[in-house]
C-alpha positions as CSV (number, residue, x, y, z in Angstrom):
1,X,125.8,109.4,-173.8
2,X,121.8,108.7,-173.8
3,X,121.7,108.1,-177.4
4,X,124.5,106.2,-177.8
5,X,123.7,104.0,-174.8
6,X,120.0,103.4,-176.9
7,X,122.1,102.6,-179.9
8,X,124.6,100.3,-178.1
9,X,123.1,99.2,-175.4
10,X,125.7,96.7,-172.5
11,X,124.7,92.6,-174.2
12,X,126.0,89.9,-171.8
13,X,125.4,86.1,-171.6
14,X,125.1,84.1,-168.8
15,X,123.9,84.9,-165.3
16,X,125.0,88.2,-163.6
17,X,125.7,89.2,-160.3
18,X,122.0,90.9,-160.0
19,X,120.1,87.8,-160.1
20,X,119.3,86.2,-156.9
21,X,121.7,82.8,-156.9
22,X,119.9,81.6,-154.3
23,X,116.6,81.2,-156.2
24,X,117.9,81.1,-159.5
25,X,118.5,77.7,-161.3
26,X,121.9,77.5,-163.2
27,X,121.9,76.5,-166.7
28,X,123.6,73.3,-167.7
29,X,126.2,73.7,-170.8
30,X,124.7,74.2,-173.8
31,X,122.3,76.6,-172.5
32,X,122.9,80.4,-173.3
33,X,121.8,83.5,-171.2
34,X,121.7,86.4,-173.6
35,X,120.7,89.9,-171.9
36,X,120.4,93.4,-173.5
37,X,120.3,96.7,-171.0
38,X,117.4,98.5,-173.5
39,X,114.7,97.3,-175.6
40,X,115.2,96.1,-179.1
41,X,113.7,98.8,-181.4
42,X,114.1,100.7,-184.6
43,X,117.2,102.2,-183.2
44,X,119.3,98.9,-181.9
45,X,117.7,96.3,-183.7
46,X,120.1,95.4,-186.1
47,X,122.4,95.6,-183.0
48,X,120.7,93.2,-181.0
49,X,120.5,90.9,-183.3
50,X,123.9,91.2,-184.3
51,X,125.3,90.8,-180.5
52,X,122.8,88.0,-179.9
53,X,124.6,86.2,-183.1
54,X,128.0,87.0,-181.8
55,X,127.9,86.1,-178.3
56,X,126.1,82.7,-178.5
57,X,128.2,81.5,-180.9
58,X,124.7,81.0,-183.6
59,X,126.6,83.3,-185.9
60,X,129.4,80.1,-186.6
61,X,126.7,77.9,-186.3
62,X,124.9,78.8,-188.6
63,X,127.9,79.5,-191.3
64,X,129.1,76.4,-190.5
65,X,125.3,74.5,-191.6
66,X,125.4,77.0,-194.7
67,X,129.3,75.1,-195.4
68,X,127.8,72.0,-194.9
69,X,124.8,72.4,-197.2
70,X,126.6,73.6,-200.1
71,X,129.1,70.7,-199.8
72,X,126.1,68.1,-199.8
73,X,124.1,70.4,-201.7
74,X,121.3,69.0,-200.0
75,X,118.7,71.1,-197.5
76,X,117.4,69.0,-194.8
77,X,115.1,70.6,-192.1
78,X,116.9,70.3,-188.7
79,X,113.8,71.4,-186.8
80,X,110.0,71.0,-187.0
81,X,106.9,72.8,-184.9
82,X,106.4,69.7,-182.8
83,X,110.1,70.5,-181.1
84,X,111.5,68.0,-182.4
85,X,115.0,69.2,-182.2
86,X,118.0,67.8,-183.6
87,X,121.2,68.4,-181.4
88,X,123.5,70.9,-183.5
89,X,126.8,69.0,-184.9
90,X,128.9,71.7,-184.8
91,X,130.6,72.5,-181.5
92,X,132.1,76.2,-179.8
93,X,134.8,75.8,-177.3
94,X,134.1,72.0,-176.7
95,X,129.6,72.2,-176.1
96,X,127.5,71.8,-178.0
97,X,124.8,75.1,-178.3
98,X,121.2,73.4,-177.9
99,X,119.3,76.6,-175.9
100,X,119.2,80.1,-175.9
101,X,117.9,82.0,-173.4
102,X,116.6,85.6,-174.2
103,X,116.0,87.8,-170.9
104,X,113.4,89.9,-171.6
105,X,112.9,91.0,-168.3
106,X,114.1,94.5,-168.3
107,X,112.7,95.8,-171.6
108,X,110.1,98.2,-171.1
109,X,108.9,98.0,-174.8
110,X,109.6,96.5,-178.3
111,X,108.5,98.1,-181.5
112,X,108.1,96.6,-185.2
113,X,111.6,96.5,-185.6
114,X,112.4,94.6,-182.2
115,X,109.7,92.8,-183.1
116,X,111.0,91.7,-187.3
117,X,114.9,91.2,-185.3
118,X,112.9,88.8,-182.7
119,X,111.6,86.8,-186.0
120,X,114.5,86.1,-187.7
121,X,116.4,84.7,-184.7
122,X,113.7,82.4,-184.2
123,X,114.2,81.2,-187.5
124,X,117.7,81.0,-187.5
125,X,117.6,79.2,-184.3
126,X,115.2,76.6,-186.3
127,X,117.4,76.4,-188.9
128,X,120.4,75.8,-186.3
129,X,118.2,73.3,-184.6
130,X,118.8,75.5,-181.5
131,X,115.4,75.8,-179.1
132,X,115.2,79.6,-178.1
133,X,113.0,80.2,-174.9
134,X,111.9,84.0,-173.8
135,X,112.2,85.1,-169.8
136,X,109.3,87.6,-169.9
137,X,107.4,88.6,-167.3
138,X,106.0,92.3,-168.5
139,X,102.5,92.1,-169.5
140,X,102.8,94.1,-172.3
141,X,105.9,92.7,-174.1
142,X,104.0,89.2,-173.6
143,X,101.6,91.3,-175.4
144,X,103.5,92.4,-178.5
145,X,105.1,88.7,-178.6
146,X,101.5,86.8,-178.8
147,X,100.1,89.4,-181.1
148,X,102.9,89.9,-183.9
149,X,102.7,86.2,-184.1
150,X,105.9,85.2,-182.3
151,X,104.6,83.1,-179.9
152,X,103.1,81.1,-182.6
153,X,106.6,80.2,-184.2
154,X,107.1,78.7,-180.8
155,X,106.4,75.6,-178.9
156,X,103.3,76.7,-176.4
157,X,105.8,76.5,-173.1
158,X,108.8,78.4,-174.7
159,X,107.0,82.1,-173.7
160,X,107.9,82.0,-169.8
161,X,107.6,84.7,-167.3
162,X,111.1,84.3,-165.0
163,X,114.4,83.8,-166.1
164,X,114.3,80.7,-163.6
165,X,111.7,79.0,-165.1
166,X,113.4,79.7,-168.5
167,X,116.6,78.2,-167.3
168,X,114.5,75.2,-166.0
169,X,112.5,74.9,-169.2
170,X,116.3,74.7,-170.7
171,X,117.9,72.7,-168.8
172,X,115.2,70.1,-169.4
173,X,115.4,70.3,-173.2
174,X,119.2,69.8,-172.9
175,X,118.5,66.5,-170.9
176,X,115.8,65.9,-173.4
177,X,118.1,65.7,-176.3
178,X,120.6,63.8,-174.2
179,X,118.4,61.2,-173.7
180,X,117.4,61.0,-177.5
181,X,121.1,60.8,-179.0
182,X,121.5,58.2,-176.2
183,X,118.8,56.4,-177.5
184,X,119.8,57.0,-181.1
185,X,123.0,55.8,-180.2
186,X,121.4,52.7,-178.2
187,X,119.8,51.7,-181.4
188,X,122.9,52.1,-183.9
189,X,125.0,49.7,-181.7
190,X,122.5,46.9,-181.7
């Protein structure tokens, strides 16, 4: 049971009945929650990244983008270091995906594997114009983030150490992205 529990650990999305309600901010639609009960390593990474794909609906996402290009066979960057982000077109169940949260908060460590899985989702959530933000508050998983260089793919404030200021840090890039396709919208009607 150990072993298999390591290889396929219990992934959820969205708050659980263990976080404190009464402190916690709620994310605002288009913001994900994605948990995993172990640490992403050389013996569930592939899992974890799988899950993370399945569950927040990136997976369609980005298939859909990959349609899209080879229809217009053009390549356009949707996203840029400054966070600029560009709110995703296609839709899952009526909202529009623009965050995803990863809860870091009860791994205990992360190898080079984690670690590589980590990468790529960042760069599949650039690619998907989607901002990802990490709830980590374990000095040494902060640790292995900043020194592998994943921190450095990411806006300076996207690295935060509770899942409520994640959701907060969220929340305000949804509303961030609100305002600027209601501004781009402003300015194609006049």
């Amino acid at each position: 049971g150990v072993i298999y529990r390591s290889q396929r650990p219990l992934c959820s999305t969205g708050l659980t009945e263990k976080h404190d309600t009464s402190t916690t901010t709620f994310p605002l639609p288009g913001v994900v929650i994605f948990r995993m009960t172990s640490s992403p390593c050389f013996i569930n990474a592939a899992y974890f990244g799988n899950q993370i794909h399945k569950k927040t609906g990136l997976k369609k996402i980005l298939r859909a983008l990959k349609k899209n290009n080879k229809k217009k066979d053009i390549n356009i960057p949707l996203y840029t270091k400054k966070s600029k982000l560009v709110n995703t077109e296609i839709e899952d169940g009526g909202l529009s995906l623009k965050v995803i949260i990863i809860d870091c908060i009860s791994f205990t460590f992360i190898d080079i594997v984690g670690l590589n899985t980590m990468k790529t989702l960042i760069e599949d959530c650039q690619t998907a114009s989607i901002a990802l933000i990490f709830a980590c508050g374990d000095k040494n998983i902060r640790r292995a983030l900043k020194t592998s260089g994943i921190s450095e793919r990411l806006p300076v404030d996207y690295l935060c150490y509770t899942l409520s200021e994640a959701v907060q840090l969220g929340n305000k890039e949804v509303q961030k992205q609100e305002n600027l396709s209601s501004a781009k919208e402003a300015l194609e009607i006049e």
